[in-house]
mmCIF file of the N, C-alpha and C atoms, coordinates in Angstrom:
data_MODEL
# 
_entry.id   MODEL 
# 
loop_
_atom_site.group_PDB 
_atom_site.id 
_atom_site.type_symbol 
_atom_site.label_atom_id 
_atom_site.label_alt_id 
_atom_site.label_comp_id 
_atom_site.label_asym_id 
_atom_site.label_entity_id 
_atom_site.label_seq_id 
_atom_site.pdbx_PDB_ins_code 
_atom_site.Cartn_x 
_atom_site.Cartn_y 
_atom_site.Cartn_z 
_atom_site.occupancy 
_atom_site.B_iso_or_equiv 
_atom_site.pdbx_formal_charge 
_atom_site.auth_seq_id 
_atom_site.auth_comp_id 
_atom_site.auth_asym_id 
_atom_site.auth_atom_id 
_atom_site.pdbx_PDB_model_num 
ATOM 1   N N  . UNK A 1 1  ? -2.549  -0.029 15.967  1.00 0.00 ? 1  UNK A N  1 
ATOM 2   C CA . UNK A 1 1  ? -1.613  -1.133 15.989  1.00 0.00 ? 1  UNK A CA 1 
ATOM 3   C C  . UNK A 1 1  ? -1.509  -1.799 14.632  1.00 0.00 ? 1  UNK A C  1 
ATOM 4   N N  . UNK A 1 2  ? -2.410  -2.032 13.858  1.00 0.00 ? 2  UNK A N  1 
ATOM 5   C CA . UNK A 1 2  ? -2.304  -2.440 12.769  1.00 0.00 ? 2  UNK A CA 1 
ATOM 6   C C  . UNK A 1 2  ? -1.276  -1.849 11.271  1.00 0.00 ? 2  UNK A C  1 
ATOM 7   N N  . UNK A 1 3  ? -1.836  -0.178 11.452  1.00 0.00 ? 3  UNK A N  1 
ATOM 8   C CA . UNK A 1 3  ? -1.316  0.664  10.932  1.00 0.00 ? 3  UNK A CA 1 
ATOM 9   C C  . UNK A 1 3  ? 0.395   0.115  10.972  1.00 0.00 ? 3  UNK A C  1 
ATOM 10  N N  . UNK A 1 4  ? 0.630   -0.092 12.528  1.00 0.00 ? 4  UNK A N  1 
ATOM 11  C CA . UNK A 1 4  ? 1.980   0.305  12.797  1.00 0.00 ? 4  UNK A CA 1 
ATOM 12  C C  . UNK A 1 4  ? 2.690   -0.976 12.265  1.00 0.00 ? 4  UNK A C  1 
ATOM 13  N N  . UNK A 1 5  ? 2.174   -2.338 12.655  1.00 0.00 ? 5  UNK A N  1 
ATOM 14  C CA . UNK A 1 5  ? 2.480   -3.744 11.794  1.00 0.00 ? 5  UNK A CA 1 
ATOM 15  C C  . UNK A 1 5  ? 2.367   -4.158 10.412  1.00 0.00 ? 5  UNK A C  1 
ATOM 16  N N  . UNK A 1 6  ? 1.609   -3.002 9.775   1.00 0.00 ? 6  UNK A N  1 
ATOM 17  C CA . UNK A 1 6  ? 1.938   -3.082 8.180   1.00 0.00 ? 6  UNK A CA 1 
ATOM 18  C C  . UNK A 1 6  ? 2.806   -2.129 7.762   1.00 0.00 ? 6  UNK A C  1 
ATOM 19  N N  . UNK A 1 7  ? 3.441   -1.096 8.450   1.00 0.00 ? 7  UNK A N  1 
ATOM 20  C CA . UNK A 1 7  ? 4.464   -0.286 8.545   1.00 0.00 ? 7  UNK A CA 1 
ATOM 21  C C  . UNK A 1 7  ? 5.610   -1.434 8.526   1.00 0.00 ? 7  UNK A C  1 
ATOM 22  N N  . UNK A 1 8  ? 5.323   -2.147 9.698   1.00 0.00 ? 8  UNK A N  1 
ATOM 23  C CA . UNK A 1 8  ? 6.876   -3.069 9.526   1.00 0.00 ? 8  UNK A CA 1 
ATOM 24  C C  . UNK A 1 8  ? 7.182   -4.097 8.547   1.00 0.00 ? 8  UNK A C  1 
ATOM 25  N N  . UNK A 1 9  ? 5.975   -4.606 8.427   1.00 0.00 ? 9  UNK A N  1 
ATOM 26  C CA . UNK A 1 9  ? 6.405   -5.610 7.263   1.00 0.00 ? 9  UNK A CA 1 
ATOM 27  C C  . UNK A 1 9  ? 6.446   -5.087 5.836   1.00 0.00 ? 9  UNK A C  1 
ATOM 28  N N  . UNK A 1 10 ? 6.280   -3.919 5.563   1.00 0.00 ? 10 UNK A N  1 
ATOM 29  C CA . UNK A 1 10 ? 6.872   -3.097 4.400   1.00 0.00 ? 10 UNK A CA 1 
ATOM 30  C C  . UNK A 1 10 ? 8.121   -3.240 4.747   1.00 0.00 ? 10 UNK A C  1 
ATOM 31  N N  . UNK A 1 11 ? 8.576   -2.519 5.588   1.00 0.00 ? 11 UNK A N  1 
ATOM 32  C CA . UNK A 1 11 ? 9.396   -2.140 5.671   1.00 0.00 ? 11 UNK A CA 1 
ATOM 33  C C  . UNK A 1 11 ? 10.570  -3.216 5.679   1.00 0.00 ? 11 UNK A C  1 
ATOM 34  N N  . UNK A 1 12 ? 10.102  -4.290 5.936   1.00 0.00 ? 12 UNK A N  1 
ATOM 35  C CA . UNK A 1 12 ? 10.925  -5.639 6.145   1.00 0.00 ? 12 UNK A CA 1 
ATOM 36  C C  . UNK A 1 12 ? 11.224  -5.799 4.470   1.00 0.00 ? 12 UNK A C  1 
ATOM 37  N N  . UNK A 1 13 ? 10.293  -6.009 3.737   1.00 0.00 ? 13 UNK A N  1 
ATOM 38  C CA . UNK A 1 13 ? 9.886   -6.471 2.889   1.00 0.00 ? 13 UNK A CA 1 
ATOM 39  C C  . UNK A 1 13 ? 10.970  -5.502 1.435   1.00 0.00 ? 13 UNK A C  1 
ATOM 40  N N  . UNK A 1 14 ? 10.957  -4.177 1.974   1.00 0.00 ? 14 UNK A N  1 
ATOM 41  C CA . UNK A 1 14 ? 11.859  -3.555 1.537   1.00 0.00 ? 14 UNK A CA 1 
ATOM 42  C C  . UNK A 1 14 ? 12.995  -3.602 1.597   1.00 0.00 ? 14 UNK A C  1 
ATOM 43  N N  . UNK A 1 15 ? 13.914  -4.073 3.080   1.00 0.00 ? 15 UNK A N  1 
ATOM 44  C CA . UNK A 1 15 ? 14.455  -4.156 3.660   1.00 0.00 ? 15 UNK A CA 1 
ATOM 45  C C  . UNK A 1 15 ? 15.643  -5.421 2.250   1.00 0.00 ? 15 UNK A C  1 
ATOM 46  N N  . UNK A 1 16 ? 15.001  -6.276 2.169   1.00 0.00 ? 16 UNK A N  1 
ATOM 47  C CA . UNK A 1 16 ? 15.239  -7.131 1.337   1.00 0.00 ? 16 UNK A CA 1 
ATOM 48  C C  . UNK A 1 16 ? 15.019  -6.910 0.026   1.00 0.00 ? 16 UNK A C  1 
ATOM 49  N N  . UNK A 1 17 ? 14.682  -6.065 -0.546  1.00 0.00 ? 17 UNK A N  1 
ATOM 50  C CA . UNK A 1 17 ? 14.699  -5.448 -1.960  1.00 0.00 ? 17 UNK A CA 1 
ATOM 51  C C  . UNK A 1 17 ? 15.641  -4.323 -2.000  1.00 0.00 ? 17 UNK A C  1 
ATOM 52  N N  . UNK A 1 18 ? 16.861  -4.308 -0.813  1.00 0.00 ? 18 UNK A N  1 
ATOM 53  C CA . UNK A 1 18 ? 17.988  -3.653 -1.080  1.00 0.00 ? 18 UNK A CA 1 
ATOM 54  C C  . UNK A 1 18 ? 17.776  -1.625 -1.137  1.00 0.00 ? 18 UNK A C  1 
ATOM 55  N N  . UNK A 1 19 ? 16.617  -1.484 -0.504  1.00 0.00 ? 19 UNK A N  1 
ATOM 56  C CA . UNK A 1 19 ? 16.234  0.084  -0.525  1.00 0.00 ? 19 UNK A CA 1 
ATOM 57  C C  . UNK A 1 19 ? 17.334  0.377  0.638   1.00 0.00 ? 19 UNK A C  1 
ATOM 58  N N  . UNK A 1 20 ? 17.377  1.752  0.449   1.00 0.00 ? 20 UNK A N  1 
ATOM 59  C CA . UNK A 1 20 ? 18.634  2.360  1.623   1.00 0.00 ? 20 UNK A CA 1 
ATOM 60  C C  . UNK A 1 20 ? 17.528  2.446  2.858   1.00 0.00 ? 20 UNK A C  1 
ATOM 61  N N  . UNK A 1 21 ? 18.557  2.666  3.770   1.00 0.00 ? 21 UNK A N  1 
ATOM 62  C CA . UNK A 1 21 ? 17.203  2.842  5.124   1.00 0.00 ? 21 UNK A CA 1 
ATOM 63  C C  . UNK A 1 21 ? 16.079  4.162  5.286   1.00 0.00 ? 21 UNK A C  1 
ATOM 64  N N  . UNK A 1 22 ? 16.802  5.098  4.527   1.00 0.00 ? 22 UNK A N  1 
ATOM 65  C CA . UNK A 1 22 ? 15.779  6.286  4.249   1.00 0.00 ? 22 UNK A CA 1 
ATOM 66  C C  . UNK A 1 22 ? 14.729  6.009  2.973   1.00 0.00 ? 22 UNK A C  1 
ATOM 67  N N  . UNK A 1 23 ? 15.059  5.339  2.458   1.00 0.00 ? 23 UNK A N  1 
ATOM 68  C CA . UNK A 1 23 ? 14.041  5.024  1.312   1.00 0.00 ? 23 UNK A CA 1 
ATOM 69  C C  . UNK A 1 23 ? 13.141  4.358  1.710   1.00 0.00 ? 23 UNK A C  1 
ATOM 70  N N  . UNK A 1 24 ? 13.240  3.492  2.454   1.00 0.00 ? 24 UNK A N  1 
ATOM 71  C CA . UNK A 1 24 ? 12.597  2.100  3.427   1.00 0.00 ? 24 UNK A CA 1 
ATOM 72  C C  . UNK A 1 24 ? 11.714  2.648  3.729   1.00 0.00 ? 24 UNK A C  1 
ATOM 73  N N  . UNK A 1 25 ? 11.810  3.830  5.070   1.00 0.00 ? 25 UNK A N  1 
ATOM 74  C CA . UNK A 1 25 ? 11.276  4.417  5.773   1.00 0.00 ? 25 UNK A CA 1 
ATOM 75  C C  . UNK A 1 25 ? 9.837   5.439  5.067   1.00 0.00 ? 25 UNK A C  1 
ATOM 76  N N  . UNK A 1 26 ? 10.330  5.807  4.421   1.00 0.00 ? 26 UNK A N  1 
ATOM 77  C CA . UNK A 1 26 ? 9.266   6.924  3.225   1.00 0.00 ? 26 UNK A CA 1 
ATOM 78  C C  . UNK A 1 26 ? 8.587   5.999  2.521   1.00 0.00 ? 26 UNK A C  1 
ATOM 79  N N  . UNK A 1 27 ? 8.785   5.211  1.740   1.00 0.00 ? 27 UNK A N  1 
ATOM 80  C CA . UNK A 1 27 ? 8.136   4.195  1.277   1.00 0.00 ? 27 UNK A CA 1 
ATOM 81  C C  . UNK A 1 27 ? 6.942   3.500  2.127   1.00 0.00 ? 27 UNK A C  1 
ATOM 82  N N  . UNK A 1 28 ? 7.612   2.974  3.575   1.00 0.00 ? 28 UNK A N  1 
ATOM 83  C CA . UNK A 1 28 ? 6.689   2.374  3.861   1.00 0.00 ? 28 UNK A CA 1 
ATOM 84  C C  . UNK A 1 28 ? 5.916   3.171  4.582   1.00 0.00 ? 28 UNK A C  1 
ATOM 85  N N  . UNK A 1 29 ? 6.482   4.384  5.102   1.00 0.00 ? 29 UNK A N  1 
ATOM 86  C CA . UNK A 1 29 ? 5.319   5.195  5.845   1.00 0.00 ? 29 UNK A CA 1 
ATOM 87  C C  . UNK A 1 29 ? 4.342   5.638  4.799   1.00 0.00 ? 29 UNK A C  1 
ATOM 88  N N  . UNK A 1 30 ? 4.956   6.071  3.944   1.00 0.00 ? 30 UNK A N  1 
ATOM 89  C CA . UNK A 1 30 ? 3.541   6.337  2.132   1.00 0.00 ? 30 UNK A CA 1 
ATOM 90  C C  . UNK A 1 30 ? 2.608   5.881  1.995   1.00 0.00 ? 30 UNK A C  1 
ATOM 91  N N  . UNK A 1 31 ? 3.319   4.526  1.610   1.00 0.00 ? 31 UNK A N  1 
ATOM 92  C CA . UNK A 1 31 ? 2.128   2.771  1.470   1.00 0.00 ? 31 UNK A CA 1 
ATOM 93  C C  . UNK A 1 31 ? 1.187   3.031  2.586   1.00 0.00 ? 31 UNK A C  1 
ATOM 94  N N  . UNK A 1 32 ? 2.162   2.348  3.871   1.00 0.00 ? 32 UNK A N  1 
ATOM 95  C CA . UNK A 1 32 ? 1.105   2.222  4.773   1.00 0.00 ? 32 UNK A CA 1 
ATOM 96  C C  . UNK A 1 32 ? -0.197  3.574  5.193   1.00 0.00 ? 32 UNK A C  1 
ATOM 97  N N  . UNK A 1 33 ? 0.261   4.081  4.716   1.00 0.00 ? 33 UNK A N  1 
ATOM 98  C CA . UNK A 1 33 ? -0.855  5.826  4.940   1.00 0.00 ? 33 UNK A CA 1 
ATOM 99  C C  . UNK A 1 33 ? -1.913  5.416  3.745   1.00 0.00 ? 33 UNK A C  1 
ATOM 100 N N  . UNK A 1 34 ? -1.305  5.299  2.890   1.00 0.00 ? 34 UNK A N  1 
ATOM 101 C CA . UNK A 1 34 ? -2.148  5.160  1.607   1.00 0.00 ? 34 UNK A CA 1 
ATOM 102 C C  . UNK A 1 34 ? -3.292  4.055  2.104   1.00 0.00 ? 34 UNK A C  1 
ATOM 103 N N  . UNK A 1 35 ? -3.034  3.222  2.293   1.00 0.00 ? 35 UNK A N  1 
ATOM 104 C CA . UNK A 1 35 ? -3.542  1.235  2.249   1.00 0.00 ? 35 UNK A CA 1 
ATOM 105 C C  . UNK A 1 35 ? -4.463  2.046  3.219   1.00 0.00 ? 35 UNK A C  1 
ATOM 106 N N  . UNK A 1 36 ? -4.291  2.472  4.630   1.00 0.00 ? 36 UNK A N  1 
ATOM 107 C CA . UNK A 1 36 ? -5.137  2.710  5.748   1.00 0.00 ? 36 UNK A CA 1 
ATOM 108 C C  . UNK A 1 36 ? -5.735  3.990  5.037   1.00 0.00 ? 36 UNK A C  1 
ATOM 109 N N  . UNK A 1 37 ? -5.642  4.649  4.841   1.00 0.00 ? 37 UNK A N  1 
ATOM 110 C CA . UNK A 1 37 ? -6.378  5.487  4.303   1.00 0.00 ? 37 UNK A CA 1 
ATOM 111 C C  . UNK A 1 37 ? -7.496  5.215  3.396   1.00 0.00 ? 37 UNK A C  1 
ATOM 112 N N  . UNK A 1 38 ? -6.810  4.625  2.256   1.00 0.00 ? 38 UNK A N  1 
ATOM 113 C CA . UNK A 1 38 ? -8.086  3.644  1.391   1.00 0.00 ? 38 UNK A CA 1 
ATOM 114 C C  . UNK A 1 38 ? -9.161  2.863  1.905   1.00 0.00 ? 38 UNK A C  1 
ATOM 115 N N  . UNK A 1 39 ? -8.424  2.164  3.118   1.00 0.00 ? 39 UNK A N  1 
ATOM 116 C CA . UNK A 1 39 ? -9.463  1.785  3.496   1.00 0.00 ? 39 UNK A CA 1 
ATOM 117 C C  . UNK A 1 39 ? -10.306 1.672  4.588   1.00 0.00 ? 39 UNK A C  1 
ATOM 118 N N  . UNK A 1 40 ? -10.003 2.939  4.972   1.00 0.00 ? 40 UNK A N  1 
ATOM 119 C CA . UNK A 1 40 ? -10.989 3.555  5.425   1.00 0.00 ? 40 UNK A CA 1 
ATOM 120 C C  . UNK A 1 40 ? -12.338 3.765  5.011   1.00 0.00 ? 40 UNK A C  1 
ATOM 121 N N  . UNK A 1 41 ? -11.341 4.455  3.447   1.00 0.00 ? 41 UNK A N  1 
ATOM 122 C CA . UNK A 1 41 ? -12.533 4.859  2.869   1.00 0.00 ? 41 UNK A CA 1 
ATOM 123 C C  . UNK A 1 41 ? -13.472 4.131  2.369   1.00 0.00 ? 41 UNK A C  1 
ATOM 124 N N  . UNK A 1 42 ? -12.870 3.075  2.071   1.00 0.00 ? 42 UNK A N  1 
ATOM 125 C CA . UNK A 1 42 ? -13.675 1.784  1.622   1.00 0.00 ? 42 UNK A CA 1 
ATOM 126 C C  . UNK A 1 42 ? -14.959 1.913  2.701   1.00 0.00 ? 42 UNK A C  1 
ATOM 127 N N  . UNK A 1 43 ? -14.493 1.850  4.099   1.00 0.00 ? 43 UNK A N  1 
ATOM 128 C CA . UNK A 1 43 ? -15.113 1.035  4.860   1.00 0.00 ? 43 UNK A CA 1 
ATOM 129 C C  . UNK A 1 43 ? -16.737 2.450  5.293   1.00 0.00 ? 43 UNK A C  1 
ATOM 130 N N  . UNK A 1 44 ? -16.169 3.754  5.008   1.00 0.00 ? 44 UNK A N  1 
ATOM 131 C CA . UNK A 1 44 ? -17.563 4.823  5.038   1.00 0.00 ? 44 UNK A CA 1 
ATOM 132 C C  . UNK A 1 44 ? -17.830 4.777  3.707   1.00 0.00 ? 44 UNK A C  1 
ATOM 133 N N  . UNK A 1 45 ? -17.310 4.534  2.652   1.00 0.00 ? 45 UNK A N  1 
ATOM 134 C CA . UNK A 1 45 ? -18.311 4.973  1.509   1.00 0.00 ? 45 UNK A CA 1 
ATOM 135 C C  . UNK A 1 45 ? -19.312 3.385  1.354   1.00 0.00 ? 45 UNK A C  1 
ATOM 136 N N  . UNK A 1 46 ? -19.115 2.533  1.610   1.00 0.00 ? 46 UNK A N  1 
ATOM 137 C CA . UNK A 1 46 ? -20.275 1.567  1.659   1.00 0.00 ? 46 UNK A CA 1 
ATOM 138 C C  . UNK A 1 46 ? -20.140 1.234  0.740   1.00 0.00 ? 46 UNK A C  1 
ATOM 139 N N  . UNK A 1 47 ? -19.328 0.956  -0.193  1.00 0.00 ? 47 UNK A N  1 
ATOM 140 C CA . UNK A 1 47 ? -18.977 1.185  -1.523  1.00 0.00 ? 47 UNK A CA 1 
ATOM 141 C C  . UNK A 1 47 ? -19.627 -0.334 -1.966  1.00 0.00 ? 47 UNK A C  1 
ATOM 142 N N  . UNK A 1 48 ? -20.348 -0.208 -3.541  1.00 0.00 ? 48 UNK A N  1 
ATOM 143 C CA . UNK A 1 48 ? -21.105 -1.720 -4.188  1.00 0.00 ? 48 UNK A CA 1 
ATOM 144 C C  . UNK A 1 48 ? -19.859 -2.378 -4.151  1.00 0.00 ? 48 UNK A C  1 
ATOM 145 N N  . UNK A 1 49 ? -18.644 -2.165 -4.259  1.00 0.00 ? 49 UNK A N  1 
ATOM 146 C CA . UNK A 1 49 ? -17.662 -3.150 -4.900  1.00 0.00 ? 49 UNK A CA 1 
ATOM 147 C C  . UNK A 1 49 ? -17.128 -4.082 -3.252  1.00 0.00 ? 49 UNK A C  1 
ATOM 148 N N  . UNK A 1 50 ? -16.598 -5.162 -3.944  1.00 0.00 ? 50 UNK A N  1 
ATOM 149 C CA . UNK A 1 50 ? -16.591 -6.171 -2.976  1.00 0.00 ? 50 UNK A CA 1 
ATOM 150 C C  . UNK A 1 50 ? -15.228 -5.130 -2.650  1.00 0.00 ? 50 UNK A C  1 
ATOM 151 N N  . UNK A 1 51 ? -14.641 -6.114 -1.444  1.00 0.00 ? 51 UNK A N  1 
ATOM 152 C CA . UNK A 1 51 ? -13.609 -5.673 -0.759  1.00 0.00 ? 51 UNK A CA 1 
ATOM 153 C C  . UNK A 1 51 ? -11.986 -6.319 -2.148  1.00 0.00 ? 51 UNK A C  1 
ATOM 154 N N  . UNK A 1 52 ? -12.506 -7.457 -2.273  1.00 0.00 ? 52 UNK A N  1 
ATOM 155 C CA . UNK A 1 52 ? -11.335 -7.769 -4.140  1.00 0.00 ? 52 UNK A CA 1 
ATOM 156 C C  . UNK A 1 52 ? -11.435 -6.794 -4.897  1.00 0.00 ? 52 UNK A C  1 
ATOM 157 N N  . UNK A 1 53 ? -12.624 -6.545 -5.450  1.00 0.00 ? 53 UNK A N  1 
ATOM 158 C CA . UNK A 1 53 ? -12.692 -5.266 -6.335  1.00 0.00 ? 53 UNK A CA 1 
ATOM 159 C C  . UNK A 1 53 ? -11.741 -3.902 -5.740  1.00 0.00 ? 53 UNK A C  1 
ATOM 160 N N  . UNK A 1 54 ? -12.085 -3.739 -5.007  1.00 0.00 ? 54 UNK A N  1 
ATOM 161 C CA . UNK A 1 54 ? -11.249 -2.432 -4.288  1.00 0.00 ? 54 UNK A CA 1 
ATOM 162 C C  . UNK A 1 54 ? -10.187 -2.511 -4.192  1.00 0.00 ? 54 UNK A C  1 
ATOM 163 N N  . UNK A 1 55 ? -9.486  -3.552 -3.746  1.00 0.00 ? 55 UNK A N  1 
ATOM 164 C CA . UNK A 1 55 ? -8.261  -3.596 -3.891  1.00 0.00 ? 55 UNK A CA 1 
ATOM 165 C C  . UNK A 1 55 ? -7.439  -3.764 -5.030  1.00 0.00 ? 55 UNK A C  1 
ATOM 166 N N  . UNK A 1 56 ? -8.499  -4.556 -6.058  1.00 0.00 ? 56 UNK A N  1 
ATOM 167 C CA . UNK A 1 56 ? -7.854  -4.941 -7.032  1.00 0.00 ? 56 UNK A CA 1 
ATOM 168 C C  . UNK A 1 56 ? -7.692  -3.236 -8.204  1.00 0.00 ? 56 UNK A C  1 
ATOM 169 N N  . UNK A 1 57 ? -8.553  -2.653 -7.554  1.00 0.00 ? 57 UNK A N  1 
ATOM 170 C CA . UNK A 1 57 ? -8.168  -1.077 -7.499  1.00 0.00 ? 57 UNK A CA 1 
ATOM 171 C C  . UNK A 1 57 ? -7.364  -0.181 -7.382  1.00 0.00 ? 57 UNK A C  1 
ATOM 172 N N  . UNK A 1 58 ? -7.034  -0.007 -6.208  1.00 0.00 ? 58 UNK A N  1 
ATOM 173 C CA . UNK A 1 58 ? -6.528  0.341  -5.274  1.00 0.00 ? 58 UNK A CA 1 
ATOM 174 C C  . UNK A 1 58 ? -4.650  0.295  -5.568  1.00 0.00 ? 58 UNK A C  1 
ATOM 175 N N  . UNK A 1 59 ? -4.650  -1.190 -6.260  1.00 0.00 ? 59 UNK A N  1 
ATOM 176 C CA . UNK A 1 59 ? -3.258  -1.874 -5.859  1.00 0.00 ? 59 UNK A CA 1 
ATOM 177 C C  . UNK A 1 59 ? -2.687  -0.456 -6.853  1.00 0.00 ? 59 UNK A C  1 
ATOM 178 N N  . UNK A 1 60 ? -2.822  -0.251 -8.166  1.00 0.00 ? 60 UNK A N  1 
ATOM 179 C CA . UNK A 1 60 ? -2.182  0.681  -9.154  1.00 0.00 ? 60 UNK A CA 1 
ATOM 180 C C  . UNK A 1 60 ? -2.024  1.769  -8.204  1.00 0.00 ? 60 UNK A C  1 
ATOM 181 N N  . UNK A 1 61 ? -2.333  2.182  -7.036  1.00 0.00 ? 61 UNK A N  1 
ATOM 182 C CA . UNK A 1 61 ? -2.162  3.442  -6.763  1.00 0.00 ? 61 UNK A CA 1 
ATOM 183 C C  . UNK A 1 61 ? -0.711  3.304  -5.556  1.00 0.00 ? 61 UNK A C  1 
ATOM 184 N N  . UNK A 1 62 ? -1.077  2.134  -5.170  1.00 0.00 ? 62 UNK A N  1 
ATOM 185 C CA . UNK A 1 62 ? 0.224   1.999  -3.725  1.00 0.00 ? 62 UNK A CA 1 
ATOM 186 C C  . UNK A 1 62 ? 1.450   1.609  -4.569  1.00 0.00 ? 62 UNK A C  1 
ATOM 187 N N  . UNK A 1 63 ? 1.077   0.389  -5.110  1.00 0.00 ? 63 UNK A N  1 
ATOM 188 C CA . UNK A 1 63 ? 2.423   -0.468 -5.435  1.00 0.00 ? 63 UNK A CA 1 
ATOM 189 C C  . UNK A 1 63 ? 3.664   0.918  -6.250  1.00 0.00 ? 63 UNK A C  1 
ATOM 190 N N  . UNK A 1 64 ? 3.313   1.948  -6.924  1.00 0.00 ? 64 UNK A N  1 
ATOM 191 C CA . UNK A 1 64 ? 4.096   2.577  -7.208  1.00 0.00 ? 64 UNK A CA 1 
ATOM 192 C C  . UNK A 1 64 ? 5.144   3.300  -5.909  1.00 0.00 ? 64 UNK A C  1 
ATOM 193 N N  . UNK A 1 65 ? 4.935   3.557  -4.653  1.00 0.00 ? 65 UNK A N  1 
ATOM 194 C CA . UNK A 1 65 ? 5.103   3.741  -3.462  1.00 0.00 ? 65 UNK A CA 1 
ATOM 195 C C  . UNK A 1 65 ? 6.280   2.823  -3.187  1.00 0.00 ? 65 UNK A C  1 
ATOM 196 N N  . UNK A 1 66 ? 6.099   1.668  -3.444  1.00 0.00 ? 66 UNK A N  1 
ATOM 197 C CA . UNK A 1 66 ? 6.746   0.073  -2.702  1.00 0.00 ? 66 UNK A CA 1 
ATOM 198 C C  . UNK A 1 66 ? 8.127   0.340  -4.144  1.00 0.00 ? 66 UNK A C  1 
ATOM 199 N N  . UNK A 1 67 ? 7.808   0.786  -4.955  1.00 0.00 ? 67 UNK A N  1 
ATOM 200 C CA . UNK A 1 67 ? 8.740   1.044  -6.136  1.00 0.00 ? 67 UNK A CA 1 
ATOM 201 C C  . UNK A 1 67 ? 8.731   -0.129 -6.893  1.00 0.00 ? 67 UNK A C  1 
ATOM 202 N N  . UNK A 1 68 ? 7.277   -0.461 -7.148  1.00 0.00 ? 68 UNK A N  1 
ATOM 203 C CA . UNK A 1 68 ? 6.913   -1.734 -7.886  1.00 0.00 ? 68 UNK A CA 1 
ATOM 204 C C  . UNK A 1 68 ? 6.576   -0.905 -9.146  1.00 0.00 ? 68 UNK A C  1 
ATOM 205 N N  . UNK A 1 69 ? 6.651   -1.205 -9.985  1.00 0.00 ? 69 UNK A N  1 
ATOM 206 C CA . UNK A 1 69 ? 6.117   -0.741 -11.244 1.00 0.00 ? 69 UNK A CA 1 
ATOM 207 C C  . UNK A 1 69 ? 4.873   -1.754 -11.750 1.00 0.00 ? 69 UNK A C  1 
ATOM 208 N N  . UNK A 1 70 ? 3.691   -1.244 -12.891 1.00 0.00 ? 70 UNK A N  1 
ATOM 209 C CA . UNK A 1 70 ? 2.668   -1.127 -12.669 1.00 0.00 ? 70 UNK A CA 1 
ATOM 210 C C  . UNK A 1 70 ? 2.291   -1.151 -14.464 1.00 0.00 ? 70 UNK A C  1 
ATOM 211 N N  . UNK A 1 71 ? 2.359   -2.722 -14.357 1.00 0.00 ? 71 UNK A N  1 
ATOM 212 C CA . UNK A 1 71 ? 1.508   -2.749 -16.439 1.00 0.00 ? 71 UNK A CA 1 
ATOM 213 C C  . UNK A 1 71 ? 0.110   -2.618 -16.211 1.00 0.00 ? 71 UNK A C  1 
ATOM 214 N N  . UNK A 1 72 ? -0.314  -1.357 -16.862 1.00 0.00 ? 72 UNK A N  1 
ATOM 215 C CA . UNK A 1 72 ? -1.935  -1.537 -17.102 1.00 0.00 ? 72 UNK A CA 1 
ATOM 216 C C  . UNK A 1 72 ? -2.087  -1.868 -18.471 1.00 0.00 ? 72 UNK A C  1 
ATOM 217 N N  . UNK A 1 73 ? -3.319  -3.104 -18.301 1.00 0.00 ? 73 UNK A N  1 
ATOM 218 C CA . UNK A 1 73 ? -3.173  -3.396 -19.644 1.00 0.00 ? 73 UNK A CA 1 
ATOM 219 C C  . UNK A 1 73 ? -4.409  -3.187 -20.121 1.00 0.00 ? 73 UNK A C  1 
ATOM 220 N N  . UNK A 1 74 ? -4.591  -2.491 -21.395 1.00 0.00 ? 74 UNK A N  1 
ATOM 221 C CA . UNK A 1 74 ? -5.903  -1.555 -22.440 1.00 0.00 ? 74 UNK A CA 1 
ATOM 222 C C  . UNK A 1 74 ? -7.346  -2.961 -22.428 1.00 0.00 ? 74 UNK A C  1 
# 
């Protein structure tokens, strides 16, 4: 259920950033696979890093998905 409610509010969220409805759809099914997937993994690897750290991780890998673009800075 969760999976499926961060599916929608992507998708909302997209919805309003003017994506076509097939773009919407791929996007947020991506993200949301990605996010649950991550953290999953988060949650068996036991990982030292806090749950901020991880995400603050993490984010460079989804937000390209959402069609956010992504300054890493040196």
């Amino acid at each position: 259920q969760v999976r499926e409610q961060v599916q929608e509010l992507l998708r909302l969220w997209l919805e309003q950033n003017q994506t076509s409805p097939d773009e919407r759809d791929m996007a947020a099914a991506a993200a949301t696979w990605a996010i649950y997937g991550l953290a999953q993994h988060w949650a068996r690897a036991r990982s030292q890093a806090s749950l901020n750290e991880y995400v603050e991780r993490i984010l460079p890998l989804v937000m390209p998905l959402l069609g956010i673009t992504v300054e890493r800075h040196a």
